[in-house]
N, CA and C of each residue as an Amber inpcrd file, in Angstrom:
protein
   531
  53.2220000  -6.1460000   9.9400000  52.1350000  -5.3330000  10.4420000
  52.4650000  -4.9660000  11.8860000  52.0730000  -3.5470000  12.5360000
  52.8210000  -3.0340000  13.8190000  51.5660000  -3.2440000  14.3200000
  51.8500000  -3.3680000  15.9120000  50.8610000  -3.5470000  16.7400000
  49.3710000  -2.8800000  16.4210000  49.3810000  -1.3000000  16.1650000
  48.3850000  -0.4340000  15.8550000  47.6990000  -1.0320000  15.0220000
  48.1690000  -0.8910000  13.5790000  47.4390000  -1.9030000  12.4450000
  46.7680000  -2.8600000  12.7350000  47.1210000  -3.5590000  13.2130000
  46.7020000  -4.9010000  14.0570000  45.3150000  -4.7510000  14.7420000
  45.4040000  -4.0310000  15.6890000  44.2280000  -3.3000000  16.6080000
  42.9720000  -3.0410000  15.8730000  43.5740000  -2.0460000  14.8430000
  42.6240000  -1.4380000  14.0980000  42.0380000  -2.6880000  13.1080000
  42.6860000  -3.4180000  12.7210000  42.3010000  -4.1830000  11.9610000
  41.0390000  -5.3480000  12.9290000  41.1780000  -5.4940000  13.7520000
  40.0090000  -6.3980000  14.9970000  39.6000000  -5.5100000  15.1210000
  39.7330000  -4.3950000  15.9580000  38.1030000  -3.0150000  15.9750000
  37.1110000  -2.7610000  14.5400000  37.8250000  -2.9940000  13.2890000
  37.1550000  -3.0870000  12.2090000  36.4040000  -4.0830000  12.1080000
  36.4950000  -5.6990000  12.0980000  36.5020000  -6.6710000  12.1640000
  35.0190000  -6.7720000  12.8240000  35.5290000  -6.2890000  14.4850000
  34.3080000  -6.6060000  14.9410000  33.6160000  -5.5860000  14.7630000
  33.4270000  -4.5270000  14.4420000  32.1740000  -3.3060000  13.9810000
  31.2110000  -4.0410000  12.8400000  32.3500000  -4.9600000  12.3010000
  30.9860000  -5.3120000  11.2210000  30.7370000  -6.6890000  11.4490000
  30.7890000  -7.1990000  12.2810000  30.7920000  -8.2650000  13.0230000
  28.8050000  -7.6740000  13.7950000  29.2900000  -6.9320000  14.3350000
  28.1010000  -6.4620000  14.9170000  27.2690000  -5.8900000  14.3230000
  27.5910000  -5.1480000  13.2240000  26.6440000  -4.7970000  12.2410000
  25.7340000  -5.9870000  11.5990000  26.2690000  -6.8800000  11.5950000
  25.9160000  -7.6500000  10.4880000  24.8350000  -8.5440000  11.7290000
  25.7840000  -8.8380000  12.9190000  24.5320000  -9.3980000  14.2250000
  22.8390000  -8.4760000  14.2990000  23.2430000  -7.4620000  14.2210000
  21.8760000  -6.5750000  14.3090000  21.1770000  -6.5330000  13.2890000
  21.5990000  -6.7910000  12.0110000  21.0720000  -7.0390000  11.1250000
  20.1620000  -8.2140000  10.8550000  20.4760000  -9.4250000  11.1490000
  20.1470000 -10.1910000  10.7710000  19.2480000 -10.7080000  12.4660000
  19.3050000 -10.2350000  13.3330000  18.8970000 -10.5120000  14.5340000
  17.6050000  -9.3800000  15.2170000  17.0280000  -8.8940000  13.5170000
  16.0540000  -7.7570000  13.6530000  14.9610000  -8.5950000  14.6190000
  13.7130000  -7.7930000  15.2070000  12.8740000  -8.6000000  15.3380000
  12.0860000  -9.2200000  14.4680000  11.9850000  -8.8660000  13.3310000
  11.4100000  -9.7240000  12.4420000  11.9020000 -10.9690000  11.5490000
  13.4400000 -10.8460000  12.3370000  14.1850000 -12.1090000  11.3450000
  14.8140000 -11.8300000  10.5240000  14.4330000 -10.0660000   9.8510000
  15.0310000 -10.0010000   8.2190000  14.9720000  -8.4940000   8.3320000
  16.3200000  -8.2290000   7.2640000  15.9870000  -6.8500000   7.1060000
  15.0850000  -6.0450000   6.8480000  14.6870000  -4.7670000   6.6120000
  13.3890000  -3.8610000   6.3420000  13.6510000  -3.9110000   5.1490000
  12.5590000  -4.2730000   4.5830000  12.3730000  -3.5530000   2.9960000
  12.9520000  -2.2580000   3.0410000  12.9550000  -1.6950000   1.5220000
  13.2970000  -0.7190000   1.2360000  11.9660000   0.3060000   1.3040000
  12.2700000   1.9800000   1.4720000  10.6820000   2.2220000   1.3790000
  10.3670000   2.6590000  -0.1590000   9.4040000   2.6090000  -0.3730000
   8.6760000   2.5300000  -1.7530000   7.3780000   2.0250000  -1.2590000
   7.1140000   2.2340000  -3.1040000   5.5460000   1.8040000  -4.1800000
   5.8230000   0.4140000  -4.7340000   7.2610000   0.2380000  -5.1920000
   6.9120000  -0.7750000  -5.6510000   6.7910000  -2.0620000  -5.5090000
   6.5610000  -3.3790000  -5.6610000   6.6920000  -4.8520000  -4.7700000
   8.0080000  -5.0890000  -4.7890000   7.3350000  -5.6420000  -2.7920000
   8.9710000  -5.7860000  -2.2160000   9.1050000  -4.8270000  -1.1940000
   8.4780000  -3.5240000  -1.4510000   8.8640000  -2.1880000  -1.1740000
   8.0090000  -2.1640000   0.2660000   8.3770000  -1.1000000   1.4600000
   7.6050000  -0.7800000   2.3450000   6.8280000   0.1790000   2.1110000
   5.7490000   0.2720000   1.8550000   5.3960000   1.6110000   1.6130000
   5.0210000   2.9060000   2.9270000   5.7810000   3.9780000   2.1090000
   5.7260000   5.0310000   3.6920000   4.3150000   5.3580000   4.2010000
   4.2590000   5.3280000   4.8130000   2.8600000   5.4950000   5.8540000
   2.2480000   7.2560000   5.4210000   0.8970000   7.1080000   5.3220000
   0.4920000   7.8800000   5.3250000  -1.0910000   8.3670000   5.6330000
  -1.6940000   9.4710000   5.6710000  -3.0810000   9.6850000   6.2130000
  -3.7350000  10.4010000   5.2910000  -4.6500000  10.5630000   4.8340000
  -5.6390000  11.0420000   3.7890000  -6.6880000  11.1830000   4.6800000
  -7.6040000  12.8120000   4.4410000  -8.9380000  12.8360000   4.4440000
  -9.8300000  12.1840000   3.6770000 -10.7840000  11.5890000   4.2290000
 -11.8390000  10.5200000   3.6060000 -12.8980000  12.2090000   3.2700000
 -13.8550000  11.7720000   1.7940000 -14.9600000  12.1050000   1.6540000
 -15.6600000  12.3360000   2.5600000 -16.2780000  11.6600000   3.7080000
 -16.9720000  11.3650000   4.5090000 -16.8170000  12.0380000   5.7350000
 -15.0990000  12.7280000   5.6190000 -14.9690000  13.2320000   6.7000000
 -14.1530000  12.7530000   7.7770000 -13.7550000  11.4350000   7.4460000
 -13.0000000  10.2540000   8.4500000 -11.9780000  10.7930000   7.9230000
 -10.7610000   9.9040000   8.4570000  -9.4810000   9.9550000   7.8660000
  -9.2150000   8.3340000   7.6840000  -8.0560000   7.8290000   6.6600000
  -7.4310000   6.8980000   6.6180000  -6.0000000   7.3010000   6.9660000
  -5.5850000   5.7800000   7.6680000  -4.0010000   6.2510000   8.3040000
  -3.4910000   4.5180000   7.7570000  -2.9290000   5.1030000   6.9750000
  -1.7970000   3.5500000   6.3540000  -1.2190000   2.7360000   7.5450000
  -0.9200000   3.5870000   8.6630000  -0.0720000   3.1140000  10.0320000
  -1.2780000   1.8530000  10.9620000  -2.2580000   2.8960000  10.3820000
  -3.6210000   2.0140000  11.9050000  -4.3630000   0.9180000  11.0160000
  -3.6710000   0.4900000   9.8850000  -4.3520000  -0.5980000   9.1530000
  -2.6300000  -1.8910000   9.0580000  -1.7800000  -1.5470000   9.6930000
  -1.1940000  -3.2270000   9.9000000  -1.5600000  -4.5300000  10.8700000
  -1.5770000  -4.7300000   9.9920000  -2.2140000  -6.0980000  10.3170000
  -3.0780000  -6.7090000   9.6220000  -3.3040000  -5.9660000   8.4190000
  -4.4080000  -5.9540000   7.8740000  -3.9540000  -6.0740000   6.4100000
  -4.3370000  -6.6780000   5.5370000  -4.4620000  -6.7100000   3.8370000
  -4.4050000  -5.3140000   3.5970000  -3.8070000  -4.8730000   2.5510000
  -4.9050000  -3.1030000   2.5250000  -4.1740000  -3.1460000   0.6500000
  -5.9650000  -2.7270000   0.1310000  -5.5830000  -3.1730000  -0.9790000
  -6.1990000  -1.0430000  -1.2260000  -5.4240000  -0.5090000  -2.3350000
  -5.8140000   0.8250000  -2.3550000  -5.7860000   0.6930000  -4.3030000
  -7.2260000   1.4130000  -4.1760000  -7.7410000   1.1810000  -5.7690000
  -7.8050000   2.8550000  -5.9560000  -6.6520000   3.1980000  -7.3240000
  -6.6680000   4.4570000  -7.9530000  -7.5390000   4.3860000  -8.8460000
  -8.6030000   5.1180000  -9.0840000  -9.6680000   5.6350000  -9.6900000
 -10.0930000   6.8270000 -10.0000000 -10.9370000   7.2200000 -10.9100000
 -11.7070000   8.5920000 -11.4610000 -12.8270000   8.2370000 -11.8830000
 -13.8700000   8.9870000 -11.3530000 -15.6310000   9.1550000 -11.8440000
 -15.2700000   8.8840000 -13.2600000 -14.3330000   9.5700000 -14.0660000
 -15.0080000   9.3800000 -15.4930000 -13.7490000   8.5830000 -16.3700000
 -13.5320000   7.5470000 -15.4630000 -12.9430000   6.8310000 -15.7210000
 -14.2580000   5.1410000 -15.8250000 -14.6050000   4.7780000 -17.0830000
 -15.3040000   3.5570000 -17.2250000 -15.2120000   2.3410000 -16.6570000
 -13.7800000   1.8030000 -16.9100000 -13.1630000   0.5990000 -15.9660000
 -13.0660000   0.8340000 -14.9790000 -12.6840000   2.1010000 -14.1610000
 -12.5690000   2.4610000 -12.8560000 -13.8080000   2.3490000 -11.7120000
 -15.0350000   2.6130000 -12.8450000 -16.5830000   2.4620000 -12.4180000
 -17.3280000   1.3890000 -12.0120000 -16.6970000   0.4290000 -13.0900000
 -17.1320000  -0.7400000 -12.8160000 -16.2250000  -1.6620000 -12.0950000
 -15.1370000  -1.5950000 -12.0670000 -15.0050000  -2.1720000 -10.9560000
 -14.8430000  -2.0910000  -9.5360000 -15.4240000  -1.0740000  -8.8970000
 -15.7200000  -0.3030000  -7.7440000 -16.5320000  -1.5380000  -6.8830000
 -17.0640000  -2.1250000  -7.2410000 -17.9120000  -3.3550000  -6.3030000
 -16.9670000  -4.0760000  -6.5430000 -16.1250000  -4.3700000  -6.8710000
 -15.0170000  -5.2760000  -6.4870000 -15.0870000  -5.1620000  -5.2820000
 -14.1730000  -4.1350000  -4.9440000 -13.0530000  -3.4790000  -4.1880000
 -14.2110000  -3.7420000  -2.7140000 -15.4790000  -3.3720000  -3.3510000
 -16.2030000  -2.8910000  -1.6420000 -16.8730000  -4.4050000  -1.2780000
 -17.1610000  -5.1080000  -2.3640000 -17.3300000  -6.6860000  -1.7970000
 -16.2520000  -7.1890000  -1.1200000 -15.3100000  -7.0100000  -1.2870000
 -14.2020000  -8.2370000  -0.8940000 -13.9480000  -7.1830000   0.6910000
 -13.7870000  -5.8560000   0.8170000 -14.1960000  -5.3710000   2.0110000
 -15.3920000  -5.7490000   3.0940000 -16.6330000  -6.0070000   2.3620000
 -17.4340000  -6.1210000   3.2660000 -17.6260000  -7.7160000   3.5560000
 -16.7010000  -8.7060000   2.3660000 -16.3000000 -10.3130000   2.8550000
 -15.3990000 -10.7690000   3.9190000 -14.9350000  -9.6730000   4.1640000
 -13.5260000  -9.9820000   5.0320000 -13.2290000  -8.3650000   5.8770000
 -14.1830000  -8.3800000   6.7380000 -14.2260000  -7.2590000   7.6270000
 -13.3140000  -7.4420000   8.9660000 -12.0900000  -6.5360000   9.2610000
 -11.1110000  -6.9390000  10.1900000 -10.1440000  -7.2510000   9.5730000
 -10.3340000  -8.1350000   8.7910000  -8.9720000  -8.8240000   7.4810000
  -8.2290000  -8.0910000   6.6320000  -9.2460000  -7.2580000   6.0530000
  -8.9900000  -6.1030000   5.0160000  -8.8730000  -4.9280000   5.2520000
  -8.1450000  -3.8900000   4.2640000  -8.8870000  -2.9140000   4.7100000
  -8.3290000  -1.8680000   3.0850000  -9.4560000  -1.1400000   2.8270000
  -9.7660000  -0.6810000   1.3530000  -9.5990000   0.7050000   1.3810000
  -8.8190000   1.0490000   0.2770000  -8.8830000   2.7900000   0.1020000
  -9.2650000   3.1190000  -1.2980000 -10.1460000   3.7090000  -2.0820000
 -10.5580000   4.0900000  -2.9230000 -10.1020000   5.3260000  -3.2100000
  -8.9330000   5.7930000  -4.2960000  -8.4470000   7.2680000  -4.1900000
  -8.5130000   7.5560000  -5.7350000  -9.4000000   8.9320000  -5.3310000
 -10.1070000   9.3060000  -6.6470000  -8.8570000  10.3480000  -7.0990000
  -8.2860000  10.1350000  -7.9820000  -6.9240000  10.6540000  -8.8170000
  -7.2380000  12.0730000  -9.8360000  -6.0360000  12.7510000  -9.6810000
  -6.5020000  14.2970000 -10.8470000  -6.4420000  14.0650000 -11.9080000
  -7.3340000  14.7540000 -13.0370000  -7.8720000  15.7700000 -12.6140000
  -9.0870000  15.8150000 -11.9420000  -8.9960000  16.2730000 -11.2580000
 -10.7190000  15.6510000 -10.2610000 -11.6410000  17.3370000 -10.9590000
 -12.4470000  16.0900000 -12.4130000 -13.5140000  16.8090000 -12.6760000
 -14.5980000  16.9930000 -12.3700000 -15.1800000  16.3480000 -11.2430000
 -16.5880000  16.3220000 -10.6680000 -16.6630000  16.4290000  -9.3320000
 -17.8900000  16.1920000  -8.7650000 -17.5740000  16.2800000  -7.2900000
 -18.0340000  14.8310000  -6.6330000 -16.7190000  14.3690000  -6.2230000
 -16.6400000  12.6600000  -5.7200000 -17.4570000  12.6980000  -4.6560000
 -17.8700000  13.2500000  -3.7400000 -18.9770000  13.2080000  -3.1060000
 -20.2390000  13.0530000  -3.3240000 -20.5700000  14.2330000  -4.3300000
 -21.9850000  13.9360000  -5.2070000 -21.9120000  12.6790000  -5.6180000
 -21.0320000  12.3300000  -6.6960000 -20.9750000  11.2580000  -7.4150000
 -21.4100000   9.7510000  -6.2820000 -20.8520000   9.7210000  -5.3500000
 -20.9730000   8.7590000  -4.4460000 -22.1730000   8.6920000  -3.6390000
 -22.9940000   9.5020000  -3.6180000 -24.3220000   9.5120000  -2.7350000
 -25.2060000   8.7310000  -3.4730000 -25.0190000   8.1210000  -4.7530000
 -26.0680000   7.1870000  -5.3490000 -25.6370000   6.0410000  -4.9360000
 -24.4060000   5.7100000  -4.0630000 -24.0900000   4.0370000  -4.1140000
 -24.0700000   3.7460000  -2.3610000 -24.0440000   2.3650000  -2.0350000
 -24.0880000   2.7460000  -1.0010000 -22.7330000   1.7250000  -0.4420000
 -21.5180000   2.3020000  -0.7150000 -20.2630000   1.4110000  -0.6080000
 -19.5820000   1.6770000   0.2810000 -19.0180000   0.5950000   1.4650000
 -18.9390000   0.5760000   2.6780000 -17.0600000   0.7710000   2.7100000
 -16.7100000   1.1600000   1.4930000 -14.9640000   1.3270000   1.8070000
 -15.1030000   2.9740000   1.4930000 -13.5770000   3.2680000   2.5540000
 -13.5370000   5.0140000   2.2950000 -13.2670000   5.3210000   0.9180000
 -13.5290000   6.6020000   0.5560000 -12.9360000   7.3050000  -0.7430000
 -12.3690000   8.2330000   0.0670000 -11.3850000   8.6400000  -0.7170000
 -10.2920000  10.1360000  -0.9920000 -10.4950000  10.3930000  -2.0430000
 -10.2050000  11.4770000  -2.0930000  -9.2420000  12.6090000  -2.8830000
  -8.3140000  12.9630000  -2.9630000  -7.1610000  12.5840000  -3.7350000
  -5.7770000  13.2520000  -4.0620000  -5.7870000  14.6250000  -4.7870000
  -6.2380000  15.4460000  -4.5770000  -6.4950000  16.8710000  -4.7250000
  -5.1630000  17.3650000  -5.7560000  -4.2350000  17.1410000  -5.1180000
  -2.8080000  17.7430000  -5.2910000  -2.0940000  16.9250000  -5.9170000
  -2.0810000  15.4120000  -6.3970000  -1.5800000  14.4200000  -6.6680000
  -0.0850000  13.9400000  -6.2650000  -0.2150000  14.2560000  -4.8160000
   1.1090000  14.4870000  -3.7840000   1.0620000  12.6600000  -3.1780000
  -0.5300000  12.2660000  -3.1700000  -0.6360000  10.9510000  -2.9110000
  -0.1760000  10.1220000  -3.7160000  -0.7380000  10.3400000  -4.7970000
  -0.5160000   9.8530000  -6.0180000   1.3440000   9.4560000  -6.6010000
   2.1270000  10.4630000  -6.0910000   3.3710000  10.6150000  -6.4430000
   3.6820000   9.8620000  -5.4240000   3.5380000   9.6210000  -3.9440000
   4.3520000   8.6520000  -3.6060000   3.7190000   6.9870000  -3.4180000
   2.4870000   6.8700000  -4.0440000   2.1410000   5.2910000  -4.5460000
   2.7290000   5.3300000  -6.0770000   3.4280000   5.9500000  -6.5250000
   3.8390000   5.9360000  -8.1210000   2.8330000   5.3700000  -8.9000000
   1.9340000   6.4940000  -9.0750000   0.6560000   6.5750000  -9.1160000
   0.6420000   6.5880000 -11.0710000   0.1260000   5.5650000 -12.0380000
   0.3330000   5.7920000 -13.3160000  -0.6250000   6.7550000 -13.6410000
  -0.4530000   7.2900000 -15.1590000  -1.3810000   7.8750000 -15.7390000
  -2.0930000   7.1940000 -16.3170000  -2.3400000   5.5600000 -16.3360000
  -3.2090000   4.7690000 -16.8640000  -4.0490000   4.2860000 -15.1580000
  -5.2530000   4.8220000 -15.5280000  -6.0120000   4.0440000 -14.5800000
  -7.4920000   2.8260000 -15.1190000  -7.8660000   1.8270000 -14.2520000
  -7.2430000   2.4170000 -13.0690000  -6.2390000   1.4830000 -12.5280000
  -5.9560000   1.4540000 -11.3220000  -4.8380000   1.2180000 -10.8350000
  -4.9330000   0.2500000  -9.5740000  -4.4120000  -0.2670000  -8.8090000
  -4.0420000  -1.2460000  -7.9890000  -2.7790000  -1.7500000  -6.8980000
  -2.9520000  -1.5810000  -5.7490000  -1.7060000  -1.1880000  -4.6250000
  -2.3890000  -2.3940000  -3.8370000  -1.5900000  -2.8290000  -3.6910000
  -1.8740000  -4.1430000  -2.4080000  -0.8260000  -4.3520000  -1.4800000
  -0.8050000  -4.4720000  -0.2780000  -0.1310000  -4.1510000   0.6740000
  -0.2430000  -5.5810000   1.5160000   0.7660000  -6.2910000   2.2270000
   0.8490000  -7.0890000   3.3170000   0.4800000  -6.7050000   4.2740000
   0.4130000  -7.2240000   5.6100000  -0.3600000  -6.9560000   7.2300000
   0.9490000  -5.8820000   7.3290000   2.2110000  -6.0260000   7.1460000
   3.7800000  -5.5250000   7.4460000   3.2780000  -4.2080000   6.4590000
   3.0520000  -3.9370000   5.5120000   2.6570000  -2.6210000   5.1040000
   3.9160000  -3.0280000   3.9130000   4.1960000  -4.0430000   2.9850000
   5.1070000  -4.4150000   1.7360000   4.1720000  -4.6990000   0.9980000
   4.3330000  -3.6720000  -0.4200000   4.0740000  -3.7570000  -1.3790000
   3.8060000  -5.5860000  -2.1960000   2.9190000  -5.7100000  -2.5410000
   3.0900000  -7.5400000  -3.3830000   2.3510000  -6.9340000  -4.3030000
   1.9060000  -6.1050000  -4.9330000   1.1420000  -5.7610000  -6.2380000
   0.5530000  -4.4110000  -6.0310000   1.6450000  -3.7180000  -7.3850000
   1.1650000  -3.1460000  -8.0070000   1.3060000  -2.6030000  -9.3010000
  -0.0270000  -2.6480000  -9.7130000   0.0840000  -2.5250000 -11.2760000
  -1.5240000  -1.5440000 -11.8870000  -1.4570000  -1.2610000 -13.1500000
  -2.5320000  -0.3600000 -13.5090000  -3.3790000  -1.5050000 -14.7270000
  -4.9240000  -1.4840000 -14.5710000  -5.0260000  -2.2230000 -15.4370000
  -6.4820000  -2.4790000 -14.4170000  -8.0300000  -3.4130000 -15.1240000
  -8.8310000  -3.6490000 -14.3230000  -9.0600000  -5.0820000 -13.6820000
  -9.0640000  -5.2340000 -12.8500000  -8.8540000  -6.3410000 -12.4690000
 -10.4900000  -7.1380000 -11.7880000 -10.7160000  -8.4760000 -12.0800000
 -11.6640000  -9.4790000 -11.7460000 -11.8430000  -9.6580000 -10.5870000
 -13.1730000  -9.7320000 -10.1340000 -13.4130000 -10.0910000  -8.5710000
 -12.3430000 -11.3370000  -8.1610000 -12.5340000 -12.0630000  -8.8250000
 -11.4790000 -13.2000000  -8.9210000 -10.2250000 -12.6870000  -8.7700000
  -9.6400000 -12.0590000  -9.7060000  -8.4830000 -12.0720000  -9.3960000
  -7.6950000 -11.0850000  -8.5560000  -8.6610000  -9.8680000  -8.1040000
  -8.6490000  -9.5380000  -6.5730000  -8.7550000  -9.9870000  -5.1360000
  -9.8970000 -11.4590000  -5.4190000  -9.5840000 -12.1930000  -4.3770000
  -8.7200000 -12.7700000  -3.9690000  -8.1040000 -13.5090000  -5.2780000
  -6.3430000 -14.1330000  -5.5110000  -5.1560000 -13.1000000  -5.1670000
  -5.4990000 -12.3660000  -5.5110000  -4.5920000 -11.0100000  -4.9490000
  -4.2770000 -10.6490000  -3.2900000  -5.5060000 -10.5270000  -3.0940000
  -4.9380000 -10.2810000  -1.6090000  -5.2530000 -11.4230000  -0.6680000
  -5.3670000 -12.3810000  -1.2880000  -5.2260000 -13.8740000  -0.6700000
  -3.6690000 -14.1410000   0.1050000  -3.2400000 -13.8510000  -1.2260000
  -1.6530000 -14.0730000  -1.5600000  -0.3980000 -13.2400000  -0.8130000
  -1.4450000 -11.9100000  -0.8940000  -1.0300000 -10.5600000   0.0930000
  -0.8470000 -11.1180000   1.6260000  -1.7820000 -12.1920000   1.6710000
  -2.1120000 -12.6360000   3.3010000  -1.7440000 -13.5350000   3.8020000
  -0.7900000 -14.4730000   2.5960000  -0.3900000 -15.9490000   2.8720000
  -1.3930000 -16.8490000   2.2620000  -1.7760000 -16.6310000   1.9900000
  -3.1470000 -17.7920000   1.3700000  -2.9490000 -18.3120000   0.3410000
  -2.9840000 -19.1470000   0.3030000  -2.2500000 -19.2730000  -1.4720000
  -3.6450000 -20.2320000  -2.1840000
């Protein structure tokens, strides 16, 4: 091997020498998830107009549980379990934080529909189902996204789920076991 080779072979050496230092010397200890929907996954940040007129911002809720329930008015299971979602919000205020996203085809008007209840988590509208496509949003609802304080996916799946086992859910989301 001639001197050059040589060289090149330690400038290689240490490039990933240092790669591998920055890697593992993140501030969090560990590499970034990947981004995604699914668990494991980071999910990409994003902002939705609320019903109400507010906005939700995926970014201004770390630190926080954030559990996001896909739903439709004329969806039955989706109906009833709607006090889930807004109890365990209004049990753990600061801790949590809840998105209710009413999924297409949006046959009614989720506003109307909502002026009979008086539930203290935002709703959306995925209008365009542009939201929907990047929570890999099923056509079985309804549905279920749970998020760490770090904004990583630990559950999600479609299907209705028990006050119980929403509490266990984002218990688990939070370290709680």
């Amino acid at each position: 091997m001639n001197k050059k080779t040589g060289r090149l072979l330690w400038a290689a050496a240490l490039l990933v020498l240092a790669a591998v230092l920055l890697l593992v010397n993140r501030p969090e200890g560990k590499p970034a998830p990947d981004p995604g929907s699914q668990v494991g996954e980071q999910l990409p940040d994003f902002t939705v107009q609320c019903v109400d007129g507010s906005s939700f911002s995926l970014s201004e809720q770390r630190g926080k549980v954030v559990v996001i329930n896909l739903w439709a008015t004329w969806c039955t299971p989706c109906v009833r379990e709607l006090p889930h979602f807004d109890r365990l919000l209004r049990e753990r205020p600061g801790e949590i934080a809840v998105l209710a996203l009413h999924c297409p085809p949006v046959t009614t008007d989720v506003a109307a529909y909502l002026k009979d209840y008086d539930y203290a988590m935002p709703f959306a509208v995925d209008e365009d189902g542009s939201l929907g496509e990047l929570l890999n949003a099923s056509t079985v609802l309804p549905q279920t996204i749970i998020l760490d304080a770090d904004g990583v996916v630990t559950y999600n799946r479609e299907g209705s789920l028990s006050y119980e086992e929403l509490v266990s859910l984002a218990d688990e989301a939070g370290g709680k076991e």
